[in-house]
ROPA-396979 format. One line per field, with one value per atom (N, C-alpha, C): residue number from 1; chain; residue in three letters; x, y, z. Coordinates in pm, 1 decimal. Atoms other than C-alpha are relative to their C-alpha. Example, Ala and Ser with C-alpha at 12.3 -4.5 7.8 and 13.67 -1.06 7.14 Angstrom:
REM residues 2
seq	[1	1	1	2	2	2];
mol	[A	A	A	A	A	A];
type	[ALA	ALA	ALA	SER	SER	SER];
xx	[89.0	1230.0	90.0	-82.0	1367.0	-77.0];
yy	[-119.0	-450.0	120.0	-119.0	-106.0	109.0];
zz	[0.0	780.0	0.0	-6.0	714.0	73.0];
//
This chain:
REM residues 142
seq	[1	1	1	2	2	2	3	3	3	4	4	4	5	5	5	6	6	6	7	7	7	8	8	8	9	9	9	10	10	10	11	11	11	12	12	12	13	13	13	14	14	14	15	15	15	16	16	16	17	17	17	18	18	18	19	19	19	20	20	20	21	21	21	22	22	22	23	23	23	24	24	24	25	25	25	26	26	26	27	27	27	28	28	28	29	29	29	30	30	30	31	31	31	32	32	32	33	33	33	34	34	34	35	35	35	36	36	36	37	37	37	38	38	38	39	39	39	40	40	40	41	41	41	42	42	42	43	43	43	44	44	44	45	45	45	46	46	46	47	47	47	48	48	48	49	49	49	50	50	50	51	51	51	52	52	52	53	53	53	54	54	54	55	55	55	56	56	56	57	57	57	58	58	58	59	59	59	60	60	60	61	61	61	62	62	62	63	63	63	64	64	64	65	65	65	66	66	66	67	67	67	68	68	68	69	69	69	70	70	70	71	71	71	72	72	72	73	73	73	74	74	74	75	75	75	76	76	76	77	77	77	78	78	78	79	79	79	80	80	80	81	81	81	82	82	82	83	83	83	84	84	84	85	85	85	86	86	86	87	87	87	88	88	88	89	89	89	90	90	90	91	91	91	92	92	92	93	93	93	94	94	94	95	95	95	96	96	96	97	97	97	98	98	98	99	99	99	100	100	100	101	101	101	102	102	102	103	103	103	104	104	104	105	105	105	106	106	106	107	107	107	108	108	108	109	109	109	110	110	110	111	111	111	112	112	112	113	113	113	114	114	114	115	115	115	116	116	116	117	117	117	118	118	118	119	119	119	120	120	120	121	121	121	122	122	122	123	123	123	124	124	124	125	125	125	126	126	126	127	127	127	128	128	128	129	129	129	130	130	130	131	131	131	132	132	132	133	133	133	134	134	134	135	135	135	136	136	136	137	137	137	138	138	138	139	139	139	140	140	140	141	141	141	142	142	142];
mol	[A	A	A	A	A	A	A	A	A	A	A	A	A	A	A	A	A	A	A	A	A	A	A	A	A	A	A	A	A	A	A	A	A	A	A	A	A	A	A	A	A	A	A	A	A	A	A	A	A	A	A	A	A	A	A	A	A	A	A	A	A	A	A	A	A	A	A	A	A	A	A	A	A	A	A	A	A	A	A	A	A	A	A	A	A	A	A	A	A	A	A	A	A	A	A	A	A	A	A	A	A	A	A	A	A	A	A	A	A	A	A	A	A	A	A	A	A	A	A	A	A	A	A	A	A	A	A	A	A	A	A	A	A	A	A	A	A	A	A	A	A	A	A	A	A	A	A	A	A	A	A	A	A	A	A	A	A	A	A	A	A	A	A	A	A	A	A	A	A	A	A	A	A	A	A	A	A	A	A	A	A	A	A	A	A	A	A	A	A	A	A	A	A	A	A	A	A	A	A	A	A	A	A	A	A	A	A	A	A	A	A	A	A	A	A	A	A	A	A	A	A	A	A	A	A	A	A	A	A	A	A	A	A	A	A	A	A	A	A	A	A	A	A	A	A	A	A	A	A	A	A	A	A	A	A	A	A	A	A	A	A	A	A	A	A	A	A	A	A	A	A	A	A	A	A	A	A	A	A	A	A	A	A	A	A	A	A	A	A	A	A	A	A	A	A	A	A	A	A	A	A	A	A	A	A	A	A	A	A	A	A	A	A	A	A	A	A	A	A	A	A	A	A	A	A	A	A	A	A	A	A	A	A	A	A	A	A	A	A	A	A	A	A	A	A	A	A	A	A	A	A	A	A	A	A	A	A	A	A	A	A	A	A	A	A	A	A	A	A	A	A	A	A	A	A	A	A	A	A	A	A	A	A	A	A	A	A	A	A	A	A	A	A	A	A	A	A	A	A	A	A	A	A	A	A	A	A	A	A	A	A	A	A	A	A	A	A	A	A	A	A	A	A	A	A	A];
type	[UNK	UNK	UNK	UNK	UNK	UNK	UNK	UNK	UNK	UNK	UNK	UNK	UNK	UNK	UNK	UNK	UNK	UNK	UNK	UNK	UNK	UNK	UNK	UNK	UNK	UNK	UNK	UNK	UNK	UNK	UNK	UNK	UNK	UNK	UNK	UNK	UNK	UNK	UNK	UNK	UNK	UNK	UNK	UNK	UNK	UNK	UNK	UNK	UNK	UNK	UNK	UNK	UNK	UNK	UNK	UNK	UNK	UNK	UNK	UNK	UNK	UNK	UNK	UNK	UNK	UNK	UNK	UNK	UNK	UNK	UNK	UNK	UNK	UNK	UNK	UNK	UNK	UNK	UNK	UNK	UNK	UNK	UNK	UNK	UNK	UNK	UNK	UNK	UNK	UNK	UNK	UNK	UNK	UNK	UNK	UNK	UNK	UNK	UNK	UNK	UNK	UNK	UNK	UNK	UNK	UNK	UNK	UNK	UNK	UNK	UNK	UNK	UNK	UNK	UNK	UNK	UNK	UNK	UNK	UNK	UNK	UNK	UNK	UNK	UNK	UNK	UNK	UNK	UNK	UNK	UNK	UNK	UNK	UNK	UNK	UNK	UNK	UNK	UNK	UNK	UNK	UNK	UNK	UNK	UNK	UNK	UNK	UNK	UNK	UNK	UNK	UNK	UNK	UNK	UNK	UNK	UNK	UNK	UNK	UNK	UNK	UNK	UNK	UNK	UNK	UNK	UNK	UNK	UNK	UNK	UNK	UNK	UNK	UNK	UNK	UNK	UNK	UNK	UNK	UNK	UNK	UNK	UNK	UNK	UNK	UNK	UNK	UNK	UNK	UNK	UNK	UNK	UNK	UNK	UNK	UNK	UNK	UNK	UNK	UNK	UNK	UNK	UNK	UNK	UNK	UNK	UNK	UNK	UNK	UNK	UNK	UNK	UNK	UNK	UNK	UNK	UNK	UNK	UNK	UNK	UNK	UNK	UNK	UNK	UNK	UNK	UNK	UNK	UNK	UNK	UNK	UNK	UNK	UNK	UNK	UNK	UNK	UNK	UNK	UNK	UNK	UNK	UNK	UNK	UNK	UNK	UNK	UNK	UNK	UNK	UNK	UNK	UNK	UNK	UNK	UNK	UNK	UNK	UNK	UNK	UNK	UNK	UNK	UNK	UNK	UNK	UNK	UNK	UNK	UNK	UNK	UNK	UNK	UNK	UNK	UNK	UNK	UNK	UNK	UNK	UNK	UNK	UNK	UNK	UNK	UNK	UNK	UNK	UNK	UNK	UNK	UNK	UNK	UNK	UNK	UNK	UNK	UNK	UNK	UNK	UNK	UNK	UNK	UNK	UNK	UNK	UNK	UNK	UNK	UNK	UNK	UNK	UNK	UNK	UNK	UNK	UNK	UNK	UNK	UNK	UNK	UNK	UNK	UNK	UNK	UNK	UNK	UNK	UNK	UNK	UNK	UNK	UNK	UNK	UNK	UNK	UNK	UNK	UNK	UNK	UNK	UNK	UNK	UNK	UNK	UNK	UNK	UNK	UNK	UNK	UNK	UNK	UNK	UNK	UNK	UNK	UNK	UNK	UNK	UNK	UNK	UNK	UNK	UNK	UNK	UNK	UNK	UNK	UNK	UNK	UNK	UNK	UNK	UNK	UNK	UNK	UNK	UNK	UNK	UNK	UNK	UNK	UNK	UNK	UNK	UNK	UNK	UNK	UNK	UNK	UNK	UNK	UNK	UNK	UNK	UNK	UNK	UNK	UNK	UNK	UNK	UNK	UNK	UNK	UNK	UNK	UNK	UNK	UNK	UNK	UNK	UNK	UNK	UNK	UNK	UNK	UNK	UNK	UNK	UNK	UNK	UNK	UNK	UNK	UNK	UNK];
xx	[-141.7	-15524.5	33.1	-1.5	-15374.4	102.3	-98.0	-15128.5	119.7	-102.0	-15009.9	-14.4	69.8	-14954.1	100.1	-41.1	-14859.7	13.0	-48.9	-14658.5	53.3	-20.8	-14700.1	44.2	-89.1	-14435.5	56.9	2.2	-14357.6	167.6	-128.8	-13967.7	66.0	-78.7	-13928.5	45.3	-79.9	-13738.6	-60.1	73.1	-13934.4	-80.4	128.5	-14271.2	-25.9	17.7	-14196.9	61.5	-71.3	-13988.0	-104.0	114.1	-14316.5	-104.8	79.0	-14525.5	62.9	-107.0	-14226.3	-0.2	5.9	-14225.3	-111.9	163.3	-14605.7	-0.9	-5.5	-14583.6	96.0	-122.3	-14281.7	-53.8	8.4	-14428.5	-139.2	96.3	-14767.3	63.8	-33.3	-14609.8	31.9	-96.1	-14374.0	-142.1	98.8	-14682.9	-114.9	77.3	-14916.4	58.9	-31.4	-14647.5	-19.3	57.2	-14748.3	138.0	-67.4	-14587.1	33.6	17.7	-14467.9	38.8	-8.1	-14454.8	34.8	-4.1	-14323.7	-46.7	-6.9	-14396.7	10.1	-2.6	-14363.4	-8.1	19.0	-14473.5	78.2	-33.0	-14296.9	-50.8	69.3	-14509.2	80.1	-59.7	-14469.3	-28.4	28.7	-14347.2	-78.3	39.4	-14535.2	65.9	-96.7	-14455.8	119.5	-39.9	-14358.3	105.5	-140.8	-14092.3	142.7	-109.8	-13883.3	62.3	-52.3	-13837.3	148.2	-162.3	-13445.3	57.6	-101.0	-13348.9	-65.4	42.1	-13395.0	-134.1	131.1	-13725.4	76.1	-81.7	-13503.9	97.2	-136.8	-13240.3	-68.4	95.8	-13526.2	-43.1	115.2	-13755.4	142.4	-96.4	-13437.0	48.2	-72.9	-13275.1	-64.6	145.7	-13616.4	-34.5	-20.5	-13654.9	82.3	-103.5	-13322.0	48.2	-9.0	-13279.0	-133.8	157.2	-13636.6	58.5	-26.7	-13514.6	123.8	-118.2	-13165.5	-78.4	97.8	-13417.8	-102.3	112.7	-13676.3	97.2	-61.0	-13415.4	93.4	-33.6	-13244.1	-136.9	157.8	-13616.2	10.9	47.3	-13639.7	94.6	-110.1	-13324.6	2.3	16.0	-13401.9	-134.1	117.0	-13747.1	20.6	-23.6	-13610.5	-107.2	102.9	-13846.5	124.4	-31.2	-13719.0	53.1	28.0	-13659.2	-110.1	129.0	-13923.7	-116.0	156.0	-14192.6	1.7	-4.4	-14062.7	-7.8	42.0	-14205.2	30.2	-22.7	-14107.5	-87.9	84.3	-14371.4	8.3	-54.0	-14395.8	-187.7	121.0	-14736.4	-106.6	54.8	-15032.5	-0.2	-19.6	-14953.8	-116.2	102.0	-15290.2	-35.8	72.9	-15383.4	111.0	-122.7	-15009.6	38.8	-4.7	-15069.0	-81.3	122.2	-15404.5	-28.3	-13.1	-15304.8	109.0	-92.4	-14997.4	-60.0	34.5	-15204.0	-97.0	107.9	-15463.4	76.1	-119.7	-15144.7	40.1	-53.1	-15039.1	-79.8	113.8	-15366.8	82.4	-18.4	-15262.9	-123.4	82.7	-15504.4	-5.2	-36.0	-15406.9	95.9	-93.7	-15236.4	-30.5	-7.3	-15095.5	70.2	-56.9	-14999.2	9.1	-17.3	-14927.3	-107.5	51.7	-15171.1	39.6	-76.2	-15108.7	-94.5	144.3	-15478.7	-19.7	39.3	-15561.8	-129.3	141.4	-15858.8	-27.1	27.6	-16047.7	-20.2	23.6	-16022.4	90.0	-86.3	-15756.7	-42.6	51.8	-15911.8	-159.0	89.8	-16219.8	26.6	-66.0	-15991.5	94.1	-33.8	-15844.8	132.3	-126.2	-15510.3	-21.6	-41.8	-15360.5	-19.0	48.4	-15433.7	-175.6	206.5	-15790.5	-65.5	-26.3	-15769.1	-9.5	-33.4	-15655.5	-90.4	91.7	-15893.6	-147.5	99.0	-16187.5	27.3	-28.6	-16039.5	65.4	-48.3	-15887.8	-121.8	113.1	-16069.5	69.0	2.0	-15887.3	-29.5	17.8	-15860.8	113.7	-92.3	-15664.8	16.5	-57.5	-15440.0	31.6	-71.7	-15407.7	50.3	-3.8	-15158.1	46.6	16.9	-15192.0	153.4	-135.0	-14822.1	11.8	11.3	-14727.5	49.0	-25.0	-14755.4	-105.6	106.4	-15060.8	-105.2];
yy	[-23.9	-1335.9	-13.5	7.6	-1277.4	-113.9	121.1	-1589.1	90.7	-7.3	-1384.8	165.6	-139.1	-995.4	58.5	-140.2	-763.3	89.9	-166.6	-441.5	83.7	-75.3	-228.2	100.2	-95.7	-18.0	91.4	-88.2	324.7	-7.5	-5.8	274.0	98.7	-175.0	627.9	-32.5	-11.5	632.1	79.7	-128.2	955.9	-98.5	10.7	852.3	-189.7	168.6	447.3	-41.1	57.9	401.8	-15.4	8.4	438.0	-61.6	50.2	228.7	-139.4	105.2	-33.7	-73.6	5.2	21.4	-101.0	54.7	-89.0	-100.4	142.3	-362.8	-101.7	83.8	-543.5	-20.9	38.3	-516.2	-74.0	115.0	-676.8	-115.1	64.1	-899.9	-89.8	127.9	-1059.0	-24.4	96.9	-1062.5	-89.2	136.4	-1265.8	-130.5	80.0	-1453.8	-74.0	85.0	-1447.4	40.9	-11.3	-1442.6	147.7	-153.4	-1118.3	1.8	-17.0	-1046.0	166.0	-131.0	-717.0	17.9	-54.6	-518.9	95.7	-187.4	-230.0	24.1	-1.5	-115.7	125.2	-75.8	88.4	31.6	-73.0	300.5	1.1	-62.3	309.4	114.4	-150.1	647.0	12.3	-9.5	797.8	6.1	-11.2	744.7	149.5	-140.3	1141.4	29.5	-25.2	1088.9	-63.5	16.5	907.4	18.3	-99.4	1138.9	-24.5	-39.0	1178.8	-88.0	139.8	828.4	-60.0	82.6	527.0	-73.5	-19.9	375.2	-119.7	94.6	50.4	51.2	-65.7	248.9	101.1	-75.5	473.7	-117.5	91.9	159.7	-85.8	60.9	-44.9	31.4	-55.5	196.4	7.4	-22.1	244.1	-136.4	118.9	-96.8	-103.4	62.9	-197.3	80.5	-92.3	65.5	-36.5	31.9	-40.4	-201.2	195.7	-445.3	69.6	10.8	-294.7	63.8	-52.0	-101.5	-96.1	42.9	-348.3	-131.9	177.3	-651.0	93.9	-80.4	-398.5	-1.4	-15.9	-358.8	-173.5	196.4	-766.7	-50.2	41.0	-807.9	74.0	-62.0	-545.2	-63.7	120.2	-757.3	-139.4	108.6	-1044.7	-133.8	57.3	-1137.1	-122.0	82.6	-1415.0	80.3	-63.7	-1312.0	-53.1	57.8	-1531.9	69.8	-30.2	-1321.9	131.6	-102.6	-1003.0	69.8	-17.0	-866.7	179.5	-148.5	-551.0	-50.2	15.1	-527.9	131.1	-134.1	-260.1	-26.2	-74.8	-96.6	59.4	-132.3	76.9	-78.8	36.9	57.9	-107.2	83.5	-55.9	-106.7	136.3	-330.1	-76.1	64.4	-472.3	-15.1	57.2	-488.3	-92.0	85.3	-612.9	-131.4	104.2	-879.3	-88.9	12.3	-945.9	-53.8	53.0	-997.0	-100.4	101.3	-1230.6	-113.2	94.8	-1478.9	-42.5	82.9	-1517.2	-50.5	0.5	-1536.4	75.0	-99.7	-1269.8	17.8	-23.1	-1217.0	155.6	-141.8	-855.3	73.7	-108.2	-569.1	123.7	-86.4	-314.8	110.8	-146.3	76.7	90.4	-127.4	407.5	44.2	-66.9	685.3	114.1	-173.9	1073.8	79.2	-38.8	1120.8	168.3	-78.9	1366.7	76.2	5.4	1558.0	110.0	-38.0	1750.3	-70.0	12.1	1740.8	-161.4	139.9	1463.4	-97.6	82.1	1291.9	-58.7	4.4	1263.7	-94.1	36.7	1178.8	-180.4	130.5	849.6	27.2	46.7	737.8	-138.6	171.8	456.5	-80.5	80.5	350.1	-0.4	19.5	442.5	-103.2	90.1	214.9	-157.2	120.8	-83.1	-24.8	26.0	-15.8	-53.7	56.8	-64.6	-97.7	81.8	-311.4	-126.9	150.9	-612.3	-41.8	115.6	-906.3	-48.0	11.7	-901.6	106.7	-73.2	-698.8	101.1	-100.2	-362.6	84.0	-50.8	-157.8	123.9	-120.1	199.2	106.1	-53.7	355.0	171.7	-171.4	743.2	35.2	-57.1	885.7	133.0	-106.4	1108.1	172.3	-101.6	1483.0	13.8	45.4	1387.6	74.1];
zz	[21.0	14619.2	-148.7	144.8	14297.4	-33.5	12.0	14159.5	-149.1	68.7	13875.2	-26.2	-23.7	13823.8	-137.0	98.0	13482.6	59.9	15.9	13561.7	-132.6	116.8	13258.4	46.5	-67.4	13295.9	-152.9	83.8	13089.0	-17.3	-48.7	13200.1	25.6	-60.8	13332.4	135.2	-128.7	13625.3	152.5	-125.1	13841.2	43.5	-21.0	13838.7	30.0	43.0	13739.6	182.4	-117.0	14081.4	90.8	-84.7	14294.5	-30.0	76.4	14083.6	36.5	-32.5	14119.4	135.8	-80.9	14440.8	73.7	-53.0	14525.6	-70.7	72.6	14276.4	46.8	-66.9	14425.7	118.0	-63.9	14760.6	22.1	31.1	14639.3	-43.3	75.9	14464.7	129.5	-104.5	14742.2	116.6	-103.2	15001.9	-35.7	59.2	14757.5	-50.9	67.1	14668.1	-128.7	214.9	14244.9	-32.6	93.1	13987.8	-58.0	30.1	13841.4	-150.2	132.5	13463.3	-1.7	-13.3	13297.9	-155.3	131.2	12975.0	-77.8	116.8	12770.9	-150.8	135.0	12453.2	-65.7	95.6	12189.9	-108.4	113.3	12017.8	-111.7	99.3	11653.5	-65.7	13.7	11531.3	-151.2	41.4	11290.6	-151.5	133.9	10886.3	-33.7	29.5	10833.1	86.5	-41.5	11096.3	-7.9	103.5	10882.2	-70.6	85.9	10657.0	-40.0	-27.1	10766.6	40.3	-57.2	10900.3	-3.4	67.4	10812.9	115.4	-94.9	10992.0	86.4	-80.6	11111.5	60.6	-82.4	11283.2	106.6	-60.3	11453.6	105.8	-54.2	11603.7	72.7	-23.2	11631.3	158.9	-104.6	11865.4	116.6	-97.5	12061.6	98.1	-19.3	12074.7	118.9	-88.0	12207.1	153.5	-127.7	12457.6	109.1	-53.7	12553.5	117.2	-20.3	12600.5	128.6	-115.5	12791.5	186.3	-123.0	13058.9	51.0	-19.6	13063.5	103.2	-70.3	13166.0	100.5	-80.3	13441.3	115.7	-110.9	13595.4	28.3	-54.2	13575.6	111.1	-108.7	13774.4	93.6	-190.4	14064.5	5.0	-36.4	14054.2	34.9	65.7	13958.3	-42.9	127.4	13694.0	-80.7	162.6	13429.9	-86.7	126.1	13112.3	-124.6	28.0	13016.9	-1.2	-33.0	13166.4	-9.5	69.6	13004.5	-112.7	136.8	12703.9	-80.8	83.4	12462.2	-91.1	92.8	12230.7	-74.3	52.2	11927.2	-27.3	35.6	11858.5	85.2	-12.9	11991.1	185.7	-115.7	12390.6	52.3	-42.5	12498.8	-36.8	51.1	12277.8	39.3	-20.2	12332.6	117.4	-174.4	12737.6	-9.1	12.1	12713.2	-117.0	85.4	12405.6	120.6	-52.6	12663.3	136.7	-100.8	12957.6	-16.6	1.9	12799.6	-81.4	36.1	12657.3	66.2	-95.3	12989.1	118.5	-68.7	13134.0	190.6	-103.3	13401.2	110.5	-108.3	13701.4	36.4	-74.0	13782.0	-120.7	94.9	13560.9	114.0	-14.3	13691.9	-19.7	100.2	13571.2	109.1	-28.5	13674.6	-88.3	73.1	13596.1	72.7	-9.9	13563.8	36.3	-54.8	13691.1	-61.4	80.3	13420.1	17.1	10.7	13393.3	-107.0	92.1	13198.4	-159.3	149.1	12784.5	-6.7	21.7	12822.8	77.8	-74.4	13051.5	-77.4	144.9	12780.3	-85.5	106.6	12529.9	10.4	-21.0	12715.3	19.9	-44.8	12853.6	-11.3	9.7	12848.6	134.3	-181.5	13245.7	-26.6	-30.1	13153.2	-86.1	88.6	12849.7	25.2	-33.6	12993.8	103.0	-73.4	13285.8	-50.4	52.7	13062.6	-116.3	66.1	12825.3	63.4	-33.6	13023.9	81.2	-32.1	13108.2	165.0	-150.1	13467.6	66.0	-67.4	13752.6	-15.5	30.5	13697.0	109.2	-154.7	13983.0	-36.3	10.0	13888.9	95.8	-109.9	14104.3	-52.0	24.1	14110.6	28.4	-43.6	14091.3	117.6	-98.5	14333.2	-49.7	44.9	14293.0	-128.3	107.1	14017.9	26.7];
//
């Protein structure tokens, strides 16, 4: 049984609600703990160009924190055990799940194939980079 569980969550609404879904109802029949997180890629220098880079990340950021604590309260996660993090998604789950010594992470994947599927995702990422056990649930219509 798991005692504690990461849902790395993209905070899309379609695809995230069925991901949500299966995680909430693991969650309540192991009775763990549930943690959330999301990372905010940072954009690239050259798209600053035209606005300022703190009013860009800022906005990303905070819109990121108002969605992320919305998901914690139809979970009802803490706000303790909710994390916005800024940089490269994967290392910032997998730094995120080995801080809270997590037992379980789990994602959505877009079950890719081909050239991109080669090239790595971020579910495939975290599948071979964490030091627990990882839950990738296949979205539907994938």
């Amino acid at each position: 049984m798991y005692k504690h569980i990461l849902l790395a969550s993209d905070l899309t609404d379609d695809a995230g609600a069925f991901v949500i879904k299966k995680v909430h109802e693991m969650q309540k029949l192991m009775k763990a703990r549930l943690s959330l997180v999301h990372a905010v890629e940072p954009l690239p220098g050259y798209s600053y160009a035209y606005f300022g880079v703190e009013d860009i990340e800022g906005m990303l950021i905070e819109e990121a924190r108002k969605s992320l604590k919305k998901l914690g309260k139809k979970l009802s996660v803490k706000e303790k055990d909710q994390y916005i993090e800024v940089g490269p998604t994967k290392s910032r789950i997998l730094e995120i799940a080995a801080e809270t010594k997590v037992d379980l992470i789990v994602c959505g994947s877009h079950g890719r194939h081909g050239l991109s599927l080669l090239l790595g995702s971020t579910a495939n990422a975290i599948l071979h980079g964490a030091k627990c056990d990882v839950l990738t649930v296949r979205l539907p219509g994938e």
